[in-house]
N, C-alpha and C positions, 0 to 999 in steps of 0.2 A: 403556504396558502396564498394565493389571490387576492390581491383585496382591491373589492369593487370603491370607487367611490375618492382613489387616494393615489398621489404618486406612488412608484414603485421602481425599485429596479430589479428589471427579469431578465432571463438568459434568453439566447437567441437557439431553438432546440432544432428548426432544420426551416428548410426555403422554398418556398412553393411559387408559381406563376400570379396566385393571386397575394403574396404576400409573406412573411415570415411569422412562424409560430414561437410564441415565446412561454417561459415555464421559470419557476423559483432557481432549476438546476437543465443541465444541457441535457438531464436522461427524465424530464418531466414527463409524466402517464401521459397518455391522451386525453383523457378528465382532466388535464392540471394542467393546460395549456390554454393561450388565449391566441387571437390572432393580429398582429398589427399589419395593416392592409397594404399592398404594395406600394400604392402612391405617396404613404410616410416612412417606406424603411431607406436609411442611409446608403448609400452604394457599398458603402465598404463595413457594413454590419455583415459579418459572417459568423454561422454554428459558432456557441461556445461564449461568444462577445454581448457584453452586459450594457441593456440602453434604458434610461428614466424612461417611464409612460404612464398614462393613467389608463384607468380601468373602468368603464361604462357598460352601460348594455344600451346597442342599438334599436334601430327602429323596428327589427325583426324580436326583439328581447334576449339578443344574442351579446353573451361577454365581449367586448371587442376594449384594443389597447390602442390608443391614438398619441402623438406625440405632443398635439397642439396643447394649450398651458391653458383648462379651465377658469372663472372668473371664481370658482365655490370649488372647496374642498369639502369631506364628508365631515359634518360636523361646524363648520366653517360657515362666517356671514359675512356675507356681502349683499350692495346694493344692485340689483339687476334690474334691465327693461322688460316689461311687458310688451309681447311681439303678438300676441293671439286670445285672444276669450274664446270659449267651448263648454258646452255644458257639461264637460268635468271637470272644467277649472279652468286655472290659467295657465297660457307656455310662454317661459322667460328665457331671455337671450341667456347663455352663461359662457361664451367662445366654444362650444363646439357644433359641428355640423347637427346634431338633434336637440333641438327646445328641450330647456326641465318643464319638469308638469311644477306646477303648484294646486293642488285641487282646492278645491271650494270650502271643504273643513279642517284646508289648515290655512284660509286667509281669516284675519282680522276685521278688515273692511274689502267689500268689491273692488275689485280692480279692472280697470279699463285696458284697452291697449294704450301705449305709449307711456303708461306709469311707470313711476323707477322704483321699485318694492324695496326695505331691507329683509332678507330672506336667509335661512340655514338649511344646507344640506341634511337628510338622513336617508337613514332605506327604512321602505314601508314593508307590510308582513309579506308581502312577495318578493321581497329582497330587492326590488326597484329601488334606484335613487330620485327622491324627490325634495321639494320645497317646501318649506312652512313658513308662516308671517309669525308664528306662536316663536320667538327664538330667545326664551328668557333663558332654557337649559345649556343653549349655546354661545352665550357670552363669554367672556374673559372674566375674570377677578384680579391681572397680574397688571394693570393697570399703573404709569408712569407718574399719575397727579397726588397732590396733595392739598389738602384744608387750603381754601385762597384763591386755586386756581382757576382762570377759564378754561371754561371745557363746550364743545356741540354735540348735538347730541340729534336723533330721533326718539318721539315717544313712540312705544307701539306698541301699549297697552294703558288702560286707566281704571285704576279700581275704585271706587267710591272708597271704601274702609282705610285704604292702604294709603293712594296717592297716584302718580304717575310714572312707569317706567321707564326708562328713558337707555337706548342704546348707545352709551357713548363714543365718539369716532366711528360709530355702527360695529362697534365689536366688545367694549367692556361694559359690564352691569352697572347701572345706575337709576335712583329711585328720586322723586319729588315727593318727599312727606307730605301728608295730606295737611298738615298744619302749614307747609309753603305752597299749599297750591290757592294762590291768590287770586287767578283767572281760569279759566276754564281750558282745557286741554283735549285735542284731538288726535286718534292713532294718525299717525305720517307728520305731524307739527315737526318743521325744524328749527331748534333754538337755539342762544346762547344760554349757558351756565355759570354757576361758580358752585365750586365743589367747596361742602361746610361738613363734611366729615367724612373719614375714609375707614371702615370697618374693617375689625382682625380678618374677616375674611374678602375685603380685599376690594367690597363692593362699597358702591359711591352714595352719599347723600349727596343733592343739588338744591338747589335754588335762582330760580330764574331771577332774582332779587340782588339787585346789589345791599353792601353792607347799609343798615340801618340808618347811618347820617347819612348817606350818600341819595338811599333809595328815598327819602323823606323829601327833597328837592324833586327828583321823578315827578313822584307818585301827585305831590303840590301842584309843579306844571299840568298834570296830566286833568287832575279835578278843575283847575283852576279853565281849563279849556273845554270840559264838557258842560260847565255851566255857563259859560261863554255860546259855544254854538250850537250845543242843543237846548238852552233854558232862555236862550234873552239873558241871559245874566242873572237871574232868580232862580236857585235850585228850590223847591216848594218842599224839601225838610231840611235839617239839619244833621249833627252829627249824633243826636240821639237816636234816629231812625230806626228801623230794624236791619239787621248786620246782612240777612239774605238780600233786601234790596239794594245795598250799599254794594254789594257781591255784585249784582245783575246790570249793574249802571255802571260801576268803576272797575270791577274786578278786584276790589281790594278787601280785607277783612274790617272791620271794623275798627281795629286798633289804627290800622297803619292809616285808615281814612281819616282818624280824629288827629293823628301825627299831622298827616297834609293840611287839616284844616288850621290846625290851631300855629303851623307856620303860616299861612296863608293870612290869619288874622294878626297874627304879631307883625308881619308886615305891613299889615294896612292894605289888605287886596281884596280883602272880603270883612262883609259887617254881618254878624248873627242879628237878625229879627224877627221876632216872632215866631217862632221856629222855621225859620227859612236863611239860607246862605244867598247873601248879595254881592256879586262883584263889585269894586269900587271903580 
């Protein structure tokens, strides 16, 4: 059988003016045949002789086998350009002569032209190949890292409950527990990681956070300069405050903001008064 959407090697069943027809065996039906167009058959492809191609349907929704080396396989992510908006969606570049569709209800967020989407092949109930931004079912789990490691990643997805999803290298699963999500996250963010635990089945925990000592230095600098140039130097609470506003100003949980603070005060860079932080 044919299969649309994926390398393949087929026989070459006989030769026509516009091209050679190819088939699983050299006595393929005429139903079991595809055509690869003349301007890609090899000169010295003849009856009988076996060549890789991939398997589409053109711009007529005609099966057709081309030689040239897609940028997406069926099932397969990668990051593609947005070349056109239409009001049935979007069409992304993927190396061959016809745009994929990506429609409207399988993006995440809008896409403009000149976007670089990460995207996965499938076929839709007409047997068409298309794109979706939704490509959690398409990731890897055979993933090379372990506990420690730096990893990049796209988010491109965020659930309040859960956390954030995160494509790493743009192909294996990877999640932001909602208890490390310290700042706020958008689908297309591109970040660094460090992967803090690697599940039996193979998928990633992260953490956009370096380890604990490290990140406490950070996180210090980082407060130490918002009340610097957005306060005058007077933050008008402290680190009793409420943990949402502490979220909305720093990005940081509450814990990790009374970490920064109280290095901040062991150094002598800030004085608590009155319930207010003072740079020194």
């Amino acid at each position: 059988m044919i299969k649309i959407g994926e390398f393949q090697a087929l026989t070459a069943v006989n030769r026509r003016d516009h091209g050679v027809y190819l088939g699983e065996s050299a006595d393929a039906s005429l139903s079991d045949r595809v055509l690869l167009p003349a301007r890609q058959v090899p000169e010295e492809l003849q009856p009988g002789d076996t060549i890789e191609v991939f398997v589409y349907r053109d711009s007529e929704d005609r099966l057709i086998a081309t030689t040239a080396k897609p940028n997406l396989t069926l099932h397969g992510t990668a990051r593609l350009r947005v070349v056109q908006t239409t009001k049935i969606g979007a069409f992304l570049d993927w190396g061959l002569e016809k745009d994929l569709l990506l429609p409207f209800h399988e993006q995440t967020r809008r896409v403009r032209e000149g976007d670089e989407v990460l995207a996965a092949l499938y076929t839709d109930k007409s047997g068409r190949l298309a794109a979706t931004m939704k490509v959690y079912p398409y990731l890897r789990t055979d993933s090379p890292y372990h506990a420690g490691d730096q990893v990049s990643g796209e988010v491109y997805q965020v659930a309040e409950n859960f956390g954030a999803f995160v494509a790493v290298d743009d192909c294996f699963s990877g999640m932001i527990p909602k208890k490390e999500m310290q700042a706020g996250y958008a689908v297309g963010d591109r970040l660094s990681f460090r992967v803090t635990r690697v599940h039996e089945d193979g998928k990633l925990d992260l953490s956009a956070h370096e380890k604990a000592y490290l990140q406490m230095d950070i996180d210090a600098e980082a407060v130490l300069g918002v009340i610097g140039t957005e306060y005058g130097g007077v933050l008008p609470f402290d680190d009793k405050a409420d943990p949402e506003l502490i979220r909305e100003i720093f990005g940081l949980s509450k814990a990790a903001f009374k970490r920064a603070v109280g290095r901040l005060y062991r150094e002598r860079r800030v004085v608590l008064e009155e319930g207010k932080i003072k740079k020194v």
